[in-house]
C-alpha positions, 0 to 999 in steps of 0.5 A: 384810507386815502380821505382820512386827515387825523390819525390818533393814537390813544394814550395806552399807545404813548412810548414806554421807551425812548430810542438810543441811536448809539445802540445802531449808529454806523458811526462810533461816537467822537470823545467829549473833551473837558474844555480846559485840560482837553482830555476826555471828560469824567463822570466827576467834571459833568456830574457838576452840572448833570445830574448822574441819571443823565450822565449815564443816558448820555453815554448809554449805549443801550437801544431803548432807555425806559420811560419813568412812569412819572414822566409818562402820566405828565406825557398824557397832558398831550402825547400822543400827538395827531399825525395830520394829512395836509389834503388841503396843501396837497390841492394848493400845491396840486403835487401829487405828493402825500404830506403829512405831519406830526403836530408837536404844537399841541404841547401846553407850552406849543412845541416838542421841547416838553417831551425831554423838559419833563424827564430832566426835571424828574431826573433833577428832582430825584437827585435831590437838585433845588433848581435848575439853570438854562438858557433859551432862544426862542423861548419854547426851550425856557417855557417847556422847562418852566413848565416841568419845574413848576411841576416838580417844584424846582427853582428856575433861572432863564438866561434868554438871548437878549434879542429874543428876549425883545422881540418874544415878551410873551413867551417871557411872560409864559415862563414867568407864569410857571414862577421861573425868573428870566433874565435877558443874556448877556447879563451882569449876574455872572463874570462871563456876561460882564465881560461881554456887557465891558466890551459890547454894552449893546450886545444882542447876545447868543445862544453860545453866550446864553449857555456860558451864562446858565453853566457858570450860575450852576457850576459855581453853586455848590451844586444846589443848582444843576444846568439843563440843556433843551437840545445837542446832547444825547440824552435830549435827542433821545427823549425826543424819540417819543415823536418818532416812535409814534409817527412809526405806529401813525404811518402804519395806520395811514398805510403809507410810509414816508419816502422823506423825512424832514425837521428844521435843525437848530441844535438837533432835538426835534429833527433827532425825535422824528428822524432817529426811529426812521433811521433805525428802520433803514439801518436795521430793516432796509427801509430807504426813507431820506432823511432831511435836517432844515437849518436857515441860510443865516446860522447853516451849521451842517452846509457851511460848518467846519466838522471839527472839535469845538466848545459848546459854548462861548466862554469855553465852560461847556464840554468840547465836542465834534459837531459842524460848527460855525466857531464857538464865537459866531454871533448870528444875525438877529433874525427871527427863527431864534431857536436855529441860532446856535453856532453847532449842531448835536454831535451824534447827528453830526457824524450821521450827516458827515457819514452820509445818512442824513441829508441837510439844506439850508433855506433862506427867511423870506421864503421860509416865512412865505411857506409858513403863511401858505400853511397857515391858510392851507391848514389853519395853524401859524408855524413856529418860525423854526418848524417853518423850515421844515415846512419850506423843505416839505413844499420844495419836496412836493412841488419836486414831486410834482414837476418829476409827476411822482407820487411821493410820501412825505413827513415832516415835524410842526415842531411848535406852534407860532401863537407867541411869534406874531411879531416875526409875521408882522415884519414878514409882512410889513417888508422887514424881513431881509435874507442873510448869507454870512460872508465867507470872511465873517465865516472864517473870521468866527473860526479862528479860535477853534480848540486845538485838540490831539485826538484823531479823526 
C-alpha cells in the first residue's frame, strides 16, 4: 500500500461521537474561576452567554459525547475528509520519513473550524437562541460560524481583529455572503472597544480585545444573544475529535501508524481534534506516538508563557482559567498567521503539555512561509498561514529523519487552506515578512496584571 496517495472513508464512517479527554487526561482539570468574585464559576454565571447544552459538554466527563444527527447530515457536505501521503515532499525532501496529512481544508469555508461551528449553532438553536456573538482573527472561526448560522437560521455578529479585518477583505466578504455583520474590533458598539478606541484610536486590535467585545454584546442582551467561541474551551476541543477519530481509522488503512503527531496551536482546537484520540491511544493502550503543538515565535503561549491563572480575555468578562499565557493584555505584533495570535492556550492542553504529554516548539514567519510554498509546489494546495506551522514542524521532522537515516511516520493537520491569505504571500514574497521574538521586557511587561487567585497549584 506503500504507493497509495489518497486514503478515503465513506460517509457510513464519519463519527457517531466526539472524544472527551477529561474522561483519560492524568491531569485533574484546574477550576474555572468567575472574573470578578474569582470563586469557582456556576452554572448560572456561563449560562449568560452558553447555552446549557454546552455547559454541561464543558464539564462532562464522559469519554464519548454523541453526535446530533443533525450535525452529522451537515458533516456529510465534507466529512470525512482525505488522509493524504505527501509521496511528493517526501522526494523533494529525500528523507525517509512517511508524511501524511489530514486535509481539513476541503471544508466549505476551507478549514476545520466547521466541525464545532455546526454543532454550537444546533445547540443555540434548540435553546431557543436568536443570534450569536463571536469574535475572529483569522476569519476562518467567523466564516465557519457564519456558515452554520445561515444554517440554522441565527442572527450573527463578528467582531474581527481589526488588522485581520485589513489584511483578509475576502474572508470579510465570505461572512458577509452567509448574512453575518462583521465589525472590525476594536470598535464603538460596546464600552470596552470605546475605551480602547480613547486610549489608542489607531489600535490593531487583538483576539483578547475581540472576545471582550463579542462577550459584553452577549451578556448585556438579555439573553437573546449567546456568545460562541471557535477554539480553548473543552467543548470546541472536543468537537474537533471527529479529525482525529478518523485519521485513527485512515492510519489503520494505510498500515502505518504515525511516530509523530503535529498541529499548529493558536487556542488548541485543530491541534486537540487530531492529537486527543492519539493520546487516548497512548494512555489507554501503550501506544508512544509524540505529540507536537506548533505556535509561532511572535505570540508562543506554550514556550514562553507563565502556567498560571488568567482572564480570557482582555477586559477581564471571560472566565479566569489556568493556561500558559502570555498575560491577558499582550497585544501581538500584526503578523500574518492571525489565528496563533491569542495570548493563551486551551487550559486542558495546558496541563497535558505542563505534565509532560505533549511537546510544543515555537517556529519563526520567514521560515514558516518558506515550508509553506515548498508545500504548495510539492503537493499543489496553498496552507493556511496557521496550518503552515505544522507544515515547517513535519519538515523539520523529516529532514531529522533523514539526517539520523531513520524511517519515521509522521501526521500532521492542514487545518485550513490559504486561498483567502494571498496577501501573506505577497509580503512573503516581496521581502516584508520580518520574524519577530518579543522582548523579554515586553513579556514581563504584559504579565504584570495577572489575576491574584487563592486556589492551589
Amino acid at each position: 500500500m506503500t504507493d497509495q496517495t489518497r486514503f478515503l472513508l465513506s460517509e457510513a464512517d464519519i463519527p457517531r461521537e466526539w472524544y472527551n479527554i477529561n474522561a483519560d487526561s492524568p491531569v485533574p482539570p484546574a477550576p474555572v474561576l468567575h472574573p470578578q468574585t474569582r470563586e469557582p464559576v456556576t452554572p448560572d454565571f456561563l449560562s449568560v452567554i452558553f447555552p446549557m447544552e454546552i455547559i454541561l459538554q464543558e464539564v462532562s466527563t464522559e469519554r464519548f459525547i454523541p453526535i446530533p444527527d443533525e450535525v452529522r447530515e451537515i458533516y456529510k457536505l465534507w466529512r470525512p475528509t482525505p488522509l493524504i501521503r505527501a509521496h511528493r515532499l517526501e522526494k523533494a525532501l529525500g528523507t525517509p520519513a512517511h508524511i501524511y496529512y489530514k486535509n481539513e481544508g476541503v471544508s466549505p469555508v476551507g478549514s476545520h473550524k466547521p466541525n464545532t461551528a455546526v454543532a454550537q449553532a444546533f445547540y443555540n438553536k434548540a435553546a431557543g437562541v436568536k443570534a450569536l456573538t463571536t469574535e475572529t482573527g483569522a476569519g476562518q472561526w467567523g466564516s465557519a460560524l457564519s456558515m452554520a448560522c445561515n444554517f440554522f437560521d441565527l442572527d450573527l455578529e463578528v467582531y474581527m481583529v481589526k488588522v485581520s479585518y485589513q489584511q483578509k477583505p475576502y474572508r470579510r466578504m465570505l461572512m458577509e455572503t452567509f448574512g453575518a455583520q462583521v465589525f472590525a474590533s476594536p470598535t464603538d458598539r460596546t464600552q470596552f472597544g470605546r475605551s480602547i478606541l480613547a486610549e489608542n484610536p489607531d489600535s490593531p486590535g487583538s483576539l483578547g480585545i475581540a472576545i471582550s467585545e463579542a462577550v459584553e454584546m452577549a451578556a448585556t442582551s438579555n439573553g437573546r444573544k449567546k456568545y460562541s467561541l471557535g477554539s480553548v474551551l473543552n467543548h470546541v476541543l472536543t468537537h474537533q475529535t471527529v479529525i482525529g477519530e478518523e485519521a485513527l481509522k485512515q492510519m489503520d488503512m494505510a498500515g502505518e501508524y504515525p511516530d509523530v503527531v503535529i498541529g499548529c496551536v493558536g487556542g488548541g482546537s485543530n491541534f486537540a481534534g487530531i492529537a486527543y484520540p492519539f493520546l487516548r491511544q497512548n494512555l489507554r493502550e501503550g501506544q508512544r506516538t509524540r505529540l507536537v503543538a506548533v505556535e509561532p515565535q511572535a505570540a508562543p503561549s506554550l514556550t514562553r508563557g507563565v502556567y498560571t491563572f488568567d482572564y480570557g480575555d482582555t477586559a477581564k468578562m471571560a472566565p479566569i482559567v489556568k493556561m500558559h499565557t502570555l498575560g491577558h493584555d499582550f497585544v501581538p505584533p500584526p503578523i500574518h498567521a492571525g489565528g496563533l495570535r491569542y495570548h493563551g492556550m486551551a487550559p486542558s492542553l495546558c496541563a497535558l503539555y505542563d505534565a509532560g504529554y505533549l511537546e510544543a516548539v515555537a517556529v519563526p514567519q520567514k521560515e514558516t512561509f518558506a515550508a509553506a510554498v515548498q508545500f504548495a509546489r510539492t503537493e499543489g494546495i496553498i496552507p493556511a498561514p496557521e496550518s503552515a506551522h505544522a507544515i515547517r514542524a513535519a519538515i523539520d521532522e523529516a529532514l531529522d529523519a533523514r539526517e539520523k537515516g531513520e524511517k519515521r511516520v509522521i501526521l500532521f493537520n492542514l487545518s485550513g487552506h490559504g486561498n483567502f491569505d494571498m496577501m501573506a504571500y505577497q509580503a512573503y514574497f516581496s521581502g516584508q515578512l520580518e520574524n519577530y521574538t518579543i522582548p523579554q521586557e515586553k513579556l514581563e511587561q504584559s504579565l504584570k496584571d495577572l489575576p491574584q487567585v487563592a486556589v492551589p497549584g
